[in-house]
C-alpha positions as a Markdown table, in Angstrom:
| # | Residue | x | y | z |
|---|---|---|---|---|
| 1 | Unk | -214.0 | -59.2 | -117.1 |
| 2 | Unk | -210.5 | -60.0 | -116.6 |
| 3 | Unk | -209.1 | -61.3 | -113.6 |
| 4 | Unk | -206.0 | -59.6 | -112.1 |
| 5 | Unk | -203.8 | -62.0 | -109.9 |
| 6 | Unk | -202.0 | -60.3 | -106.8 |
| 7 | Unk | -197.9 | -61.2 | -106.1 |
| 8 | Unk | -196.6 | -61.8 | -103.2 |
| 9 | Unk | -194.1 | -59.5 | -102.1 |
| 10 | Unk | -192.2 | -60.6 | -99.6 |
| 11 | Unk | -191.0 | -57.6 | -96.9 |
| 12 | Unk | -187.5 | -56.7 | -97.1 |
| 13 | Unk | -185.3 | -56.7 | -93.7 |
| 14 | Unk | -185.1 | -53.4 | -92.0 |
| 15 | Unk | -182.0 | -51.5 | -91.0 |
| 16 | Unk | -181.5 | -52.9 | -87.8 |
| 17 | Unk | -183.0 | -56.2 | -88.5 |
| 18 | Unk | -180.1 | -56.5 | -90.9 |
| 19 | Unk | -177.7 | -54.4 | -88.3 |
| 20 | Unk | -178.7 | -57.5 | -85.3 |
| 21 | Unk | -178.1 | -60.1 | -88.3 |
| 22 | Unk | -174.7 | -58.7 | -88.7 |
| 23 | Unk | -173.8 | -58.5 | -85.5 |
| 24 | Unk | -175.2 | -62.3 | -84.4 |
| 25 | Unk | -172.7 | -63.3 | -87.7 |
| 26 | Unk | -169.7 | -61.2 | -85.9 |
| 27 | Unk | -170.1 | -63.2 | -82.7 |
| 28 | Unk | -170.3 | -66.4 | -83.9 |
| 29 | Unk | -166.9 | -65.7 | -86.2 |
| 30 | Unk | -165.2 | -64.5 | -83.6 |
| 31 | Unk | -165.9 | -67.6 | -81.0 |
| 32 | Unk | -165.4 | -69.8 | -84.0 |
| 33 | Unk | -162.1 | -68.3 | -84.6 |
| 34 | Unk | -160.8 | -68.0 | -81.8 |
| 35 | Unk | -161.8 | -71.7 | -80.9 |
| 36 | Unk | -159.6 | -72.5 | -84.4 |
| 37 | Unk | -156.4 | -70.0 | -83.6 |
| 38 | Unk | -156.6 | -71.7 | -80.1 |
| 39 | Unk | -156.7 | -75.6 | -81.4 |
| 40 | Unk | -153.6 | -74.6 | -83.5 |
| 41 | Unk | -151.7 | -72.9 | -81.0 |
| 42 | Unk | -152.2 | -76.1 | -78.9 |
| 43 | Unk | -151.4 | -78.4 | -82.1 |
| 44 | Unk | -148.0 | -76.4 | -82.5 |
| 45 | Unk | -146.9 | -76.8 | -79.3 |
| 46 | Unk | -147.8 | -80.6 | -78.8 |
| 47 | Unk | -145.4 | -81.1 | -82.2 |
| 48 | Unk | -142.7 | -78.9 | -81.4 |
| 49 | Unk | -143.0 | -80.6 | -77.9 |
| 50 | Unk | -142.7 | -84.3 | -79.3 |
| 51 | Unk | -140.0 | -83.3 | -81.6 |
| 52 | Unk | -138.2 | -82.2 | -78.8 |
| 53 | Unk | -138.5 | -85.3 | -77.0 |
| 54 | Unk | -137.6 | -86.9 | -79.9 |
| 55 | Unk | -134.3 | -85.4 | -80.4 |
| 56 | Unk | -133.3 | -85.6 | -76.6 |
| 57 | Unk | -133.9 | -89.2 | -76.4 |
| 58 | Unk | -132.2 | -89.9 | -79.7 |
| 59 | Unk | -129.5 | -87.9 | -78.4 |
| 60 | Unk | -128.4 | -89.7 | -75.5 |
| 61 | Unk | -129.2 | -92.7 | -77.3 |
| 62 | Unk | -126.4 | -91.7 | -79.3 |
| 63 | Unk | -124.0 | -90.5 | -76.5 |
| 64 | Unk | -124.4 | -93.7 | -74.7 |
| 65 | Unk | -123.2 | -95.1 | -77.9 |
| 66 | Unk | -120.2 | -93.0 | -77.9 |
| 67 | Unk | -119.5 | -92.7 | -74.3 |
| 68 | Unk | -120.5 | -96.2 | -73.1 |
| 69 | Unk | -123.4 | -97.1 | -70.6 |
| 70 | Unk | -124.7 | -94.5 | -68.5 |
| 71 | Unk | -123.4 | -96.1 | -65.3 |
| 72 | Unk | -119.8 | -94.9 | -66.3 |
| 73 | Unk | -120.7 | -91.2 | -67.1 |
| 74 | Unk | -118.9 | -88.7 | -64.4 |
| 75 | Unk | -122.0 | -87.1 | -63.0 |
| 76 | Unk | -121.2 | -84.3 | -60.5 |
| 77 | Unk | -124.1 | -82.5 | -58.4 |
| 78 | Unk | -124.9 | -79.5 | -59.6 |
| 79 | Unk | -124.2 | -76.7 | -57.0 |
| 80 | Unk | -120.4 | -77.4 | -58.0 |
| 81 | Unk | -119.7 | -74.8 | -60.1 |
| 82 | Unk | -119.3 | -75.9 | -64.0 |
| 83 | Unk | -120.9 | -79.1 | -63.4 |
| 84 | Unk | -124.1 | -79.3 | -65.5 |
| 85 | Unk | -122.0 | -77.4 | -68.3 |
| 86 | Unk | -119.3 | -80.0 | -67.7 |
| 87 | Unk | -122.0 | -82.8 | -68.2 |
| 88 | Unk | -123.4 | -81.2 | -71.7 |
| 89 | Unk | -119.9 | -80.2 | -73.4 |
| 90 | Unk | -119.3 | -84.0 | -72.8 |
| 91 | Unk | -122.1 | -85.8 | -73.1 |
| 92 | Unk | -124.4 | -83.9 | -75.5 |
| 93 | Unk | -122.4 | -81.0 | -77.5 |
| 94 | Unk | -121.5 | -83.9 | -80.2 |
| 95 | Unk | -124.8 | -85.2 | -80.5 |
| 96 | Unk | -126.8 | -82.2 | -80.7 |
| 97 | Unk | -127.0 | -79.9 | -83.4 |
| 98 | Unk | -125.7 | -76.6 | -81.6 |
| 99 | Unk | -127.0 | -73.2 | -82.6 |
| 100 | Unk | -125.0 | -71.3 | -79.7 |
| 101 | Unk | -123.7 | -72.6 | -77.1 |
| 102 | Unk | -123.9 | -70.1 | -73.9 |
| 103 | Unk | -122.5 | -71.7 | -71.2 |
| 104 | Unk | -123.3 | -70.5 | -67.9 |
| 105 | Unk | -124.2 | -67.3 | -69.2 |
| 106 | Unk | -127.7 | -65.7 | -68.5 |
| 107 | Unk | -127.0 | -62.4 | -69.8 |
| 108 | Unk | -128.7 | -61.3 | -73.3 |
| 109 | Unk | -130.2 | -63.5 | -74.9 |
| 110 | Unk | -128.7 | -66.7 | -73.0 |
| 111 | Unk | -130.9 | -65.6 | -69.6 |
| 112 | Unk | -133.5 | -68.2 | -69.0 |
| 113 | Unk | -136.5 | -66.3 | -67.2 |
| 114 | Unk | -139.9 | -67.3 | -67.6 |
| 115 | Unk | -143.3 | -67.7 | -65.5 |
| 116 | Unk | -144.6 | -70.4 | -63.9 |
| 117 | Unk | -147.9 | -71.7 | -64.9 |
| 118 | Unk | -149.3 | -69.9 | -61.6 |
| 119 | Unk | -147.6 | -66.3 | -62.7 |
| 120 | Unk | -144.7 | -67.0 | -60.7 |
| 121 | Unk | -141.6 | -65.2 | -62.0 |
| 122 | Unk | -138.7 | -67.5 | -62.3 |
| 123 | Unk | -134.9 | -67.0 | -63.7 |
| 124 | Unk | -132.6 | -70.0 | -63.8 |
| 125 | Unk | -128.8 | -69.2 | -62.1 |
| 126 | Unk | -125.8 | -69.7 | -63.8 |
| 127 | Unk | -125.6 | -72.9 | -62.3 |
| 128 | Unk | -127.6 | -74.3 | -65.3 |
| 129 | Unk | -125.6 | -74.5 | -68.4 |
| 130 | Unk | -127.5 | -73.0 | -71.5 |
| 131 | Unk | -127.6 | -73.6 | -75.1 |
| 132 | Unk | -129.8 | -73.1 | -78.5 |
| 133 | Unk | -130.6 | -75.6 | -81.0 |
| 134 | Unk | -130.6 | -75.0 | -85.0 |
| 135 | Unk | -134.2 | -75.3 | -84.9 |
| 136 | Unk | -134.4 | -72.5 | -81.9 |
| 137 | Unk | -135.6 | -74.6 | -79.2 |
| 138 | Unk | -133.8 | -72.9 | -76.0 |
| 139 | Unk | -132.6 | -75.5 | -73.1 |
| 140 | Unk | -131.1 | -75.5 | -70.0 |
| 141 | Unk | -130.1 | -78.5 | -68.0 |
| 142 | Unk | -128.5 | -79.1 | -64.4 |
| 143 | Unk | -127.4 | -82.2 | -62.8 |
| 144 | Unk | -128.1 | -83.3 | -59.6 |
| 145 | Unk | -126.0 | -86.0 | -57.9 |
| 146 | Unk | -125.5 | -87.5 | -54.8 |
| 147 | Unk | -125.1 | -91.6 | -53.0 |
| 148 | Unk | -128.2 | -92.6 | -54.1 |
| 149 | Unk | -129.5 | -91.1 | -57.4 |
| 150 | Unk | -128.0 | -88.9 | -60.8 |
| 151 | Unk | -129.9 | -87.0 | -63.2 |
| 152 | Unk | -129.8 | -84.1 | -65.0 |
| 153 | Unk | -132.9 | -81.9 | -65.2 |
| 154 | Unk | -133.8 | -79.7 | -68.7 |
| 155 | Unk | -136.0 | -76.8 | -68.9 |
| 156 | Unk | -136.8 | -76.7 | -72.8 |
| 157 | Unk | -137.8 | -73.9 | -74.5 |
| 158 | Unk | -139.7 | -75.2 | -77.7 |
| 159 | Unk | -139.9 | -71.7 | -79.4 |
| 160 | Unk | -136.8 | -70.0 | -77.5 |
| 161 | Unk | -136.8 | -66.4 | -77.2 |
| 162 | Unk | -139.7 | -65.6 | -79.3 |
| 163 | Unk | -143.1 | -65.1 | -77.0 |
| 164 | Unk | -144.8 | -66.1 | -74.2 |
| 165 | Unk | -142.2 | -68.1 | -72.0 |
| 166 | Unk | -144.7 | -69.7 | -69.6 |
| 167 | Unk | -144.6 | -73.3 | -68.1 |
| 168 | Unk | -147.6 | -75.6 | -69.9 |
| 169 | Unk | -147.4 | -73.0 | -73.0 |
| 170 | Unk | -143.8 | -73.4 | -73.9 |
| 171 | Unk | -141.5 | -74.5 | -71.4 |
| 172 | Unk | -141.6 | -77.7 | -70.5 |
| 173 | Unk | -139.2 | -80.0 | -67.6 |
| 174 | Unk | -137.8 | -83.3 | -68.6 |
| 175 | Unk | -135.2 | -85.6 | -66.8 |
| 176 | Unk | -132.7 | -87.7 | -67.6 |
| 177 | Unk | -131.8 | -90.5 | -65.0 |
| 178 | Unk | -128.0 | -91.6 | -64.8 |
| 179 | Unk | -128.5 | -93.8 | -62.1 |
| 180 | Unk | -131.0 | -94.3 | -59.3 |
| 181 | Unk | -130.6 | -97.1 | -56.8 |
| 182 | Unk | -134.8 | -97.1 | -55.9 |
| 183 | Unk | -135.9 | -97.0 | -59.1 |
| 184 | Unk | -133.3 | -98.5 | -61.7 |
| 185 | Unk | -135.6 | -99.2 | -64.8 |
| 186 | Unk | -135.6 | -95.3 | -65.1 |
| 187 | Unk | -131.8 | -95.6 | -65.7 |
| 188 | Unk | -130.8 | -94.3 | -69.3 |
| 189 | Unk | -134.4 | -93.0 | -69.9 |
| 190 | Unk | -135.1 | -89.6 | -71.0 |
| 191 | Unk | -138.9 | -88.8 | -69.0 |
| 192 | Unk | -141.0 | -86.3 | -68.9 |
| 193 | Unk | -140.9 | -84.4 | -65.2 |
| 194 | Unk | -143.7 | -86.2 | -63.3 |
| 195 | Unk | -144.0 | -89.2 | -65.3 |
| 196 | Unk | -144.4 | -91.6 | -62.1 |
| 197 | Unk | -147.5 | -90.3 | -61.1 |
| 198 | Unk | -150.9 | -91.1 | -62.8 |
| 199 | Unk | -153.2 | -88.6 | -64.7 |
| 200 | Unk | -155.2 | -87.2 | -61.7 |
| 201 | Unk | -152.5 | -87.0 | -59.6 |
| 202 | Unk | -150.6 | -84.3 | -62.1 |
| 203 | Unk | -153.9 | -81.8 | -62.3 |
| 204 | Unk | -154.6 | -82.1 | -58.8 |
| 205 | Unk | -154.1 | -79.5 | -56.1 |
| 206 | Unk | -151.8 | -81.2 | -53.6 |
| 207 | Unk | -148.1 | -80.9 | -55.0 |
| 208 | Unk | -146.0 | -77.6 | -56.1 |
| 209 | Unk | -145.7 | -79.3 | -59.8 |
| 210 | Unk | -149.0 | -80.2 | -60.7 |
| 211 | Unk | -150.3 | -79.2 | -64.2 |
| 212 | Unk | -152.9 | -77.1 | -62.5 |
| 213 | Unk | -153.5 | -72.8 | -62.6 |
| 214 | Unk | -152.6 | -72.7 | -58.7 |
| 215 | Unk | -149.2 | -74.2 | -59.3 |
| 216 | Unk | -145.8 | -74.4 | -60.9 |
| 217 | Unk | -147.1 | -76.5 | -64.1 |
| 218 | Unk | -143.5 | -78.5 | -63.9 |
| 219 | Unk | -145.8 | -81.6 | -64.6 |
| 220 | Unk | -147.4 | -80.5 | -67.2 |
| 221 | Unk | -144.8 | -82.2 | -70.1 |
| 222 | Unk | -146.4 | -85.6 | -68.3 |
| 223 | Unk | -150.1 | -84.4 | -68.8 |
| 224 | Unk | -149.8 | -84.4 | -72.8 |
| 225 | Unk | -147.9 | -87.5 | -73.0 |
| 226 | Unk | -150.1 | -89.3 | -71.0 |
| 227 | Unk | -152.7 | -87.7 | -72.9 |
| 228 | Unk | -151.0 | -89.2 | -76.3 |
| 229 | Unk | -149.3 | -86.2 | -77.3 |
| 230 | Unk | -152.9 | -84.0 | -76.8 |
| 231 | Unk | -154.1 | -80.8 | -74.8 |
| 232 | Unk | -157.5 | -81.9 | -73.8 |
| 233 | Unk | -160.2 | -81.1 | -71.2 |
| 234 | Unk | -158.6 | -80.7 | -68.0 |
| 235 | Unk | -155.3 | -79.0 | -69.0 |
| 236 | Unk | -154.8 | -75.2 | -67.8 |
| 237 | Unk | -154.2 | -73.7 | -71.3 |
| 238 | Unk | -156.4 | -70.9 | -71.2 |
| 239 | Unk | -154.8 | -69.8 | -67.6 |
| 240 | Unk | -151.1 | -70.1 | -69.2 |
| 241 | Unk | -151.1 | -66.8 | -71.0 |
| 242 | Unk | -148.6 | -64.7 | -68.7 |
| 243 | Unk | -145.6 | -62.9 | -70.9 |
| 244 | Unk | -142.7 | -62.0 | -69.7 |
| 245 | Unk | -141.3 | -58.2 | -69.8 |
């Protein structure tokens, strides 16, 4: 008698077995990818933020060349009308490659508004002179002066006019020190805004600048250097997503 020998079927996946499969798959994509668009929007902006650095400090390197040490430049504070434009025609329009120049202007394209990290609007005056660089990068500087110190402060734009315009996203503060009589190792040094102060003090809660959501964010430029030119655990990227109208 012969012998018949039974196969194993195995019992295909129902309709909304296969449905919850599909829709397990479409979660995990879309946290993986947004993880991946997130680590390469924070790559781009630590590179276009170091090469910024990089060409402001190899500027002035280069001024001081032309123009002599630091301690000679004609610094004027500046609330005087035309000073901080003064400062850049003579000090940096040589040195710089110069996409447009726009002066005091902050009409069109030339206005500098933006939000703080916090959501804070904020518009620079006219006091701060303006210009674009070849590579788009949008800054604005104004110089400070009085007895005791110089220096010229620069909001920098790395992507100019093109999206977002937030503080810790893509605005970042810098200074340049011309002289200061407390501190005069930071003479002729090109710093990120907050540099003096150590990594905890920048995200905590007690000063105006801090690289923290409740804040301004002006020390956030700091944060990534100290952080060797990274956006790691700690820093407020997800909360610095305001646009401006």
């Amino acid at each position: 008698m012969k012998n018949y020998k039974y196969k194993n079927f195995k019992r295909g996946n129902t309709l909304s077995e296969t449905l919850i499969t599909l829709v397990i798959l479409g979660i995990v994509f879309v946290l993986t990818a947004g993880t991946i668009v997130a680590d390469y929007k924070k790559n781009e902006t630590v590179v276009r933020l170091k090469k910024m650095y990089s060409t402001m400090t190899q500027a002035f390197k280069t001024s001081e060349g032309l123009n002599g040490n630091v301690h000679s430049w004609e610094v004027n504070d500046g609330i005087v009308e035309n000073a901080s434009y003064n400062f850049y025609k003579e000090y940096l329009s040589t040195v710089l490659s110069i996409a447009k120049d726009c002066k005091n202007s902050t009409e069109d394209t030339c206005d500098f508004e933006f939000k703080e990290l916090n959501g804070t609007p904020r518009s620079l005056s006219s006091l701060w002179a303006r210009f674009f660089l070849n590579d788009g990068a949008f800054v604005a500087i104004q110089t400070s002066s009085n007895d005791d110190y110089k220096v010229v402060y620069f909001y920098i734009d790395t992507n100019g006019k093109k999206r977002l315009n937030v503080v810790a996203r893509d605005i970042f503060l810098f200074e340049y020190w011309i002289q200061n009589n407390k501190h005069p190792d930071w003479e002729g040094q090109f710093f990120p805004y907050g540099h003096e102060y150590s990594r905890e003090q920048l995200i905590t809660e007690e000063n105006d600048n801090n690289c923290n959501r409740l804040k301004n964010g002006n020390y956030c430029s700091s944060l990534i250097i100290k952080d060797n030119w990274q956006i790691i655990k700690g820093y407020p990227w997800a909360q610095a997503r305001y646009v401006v109208q």
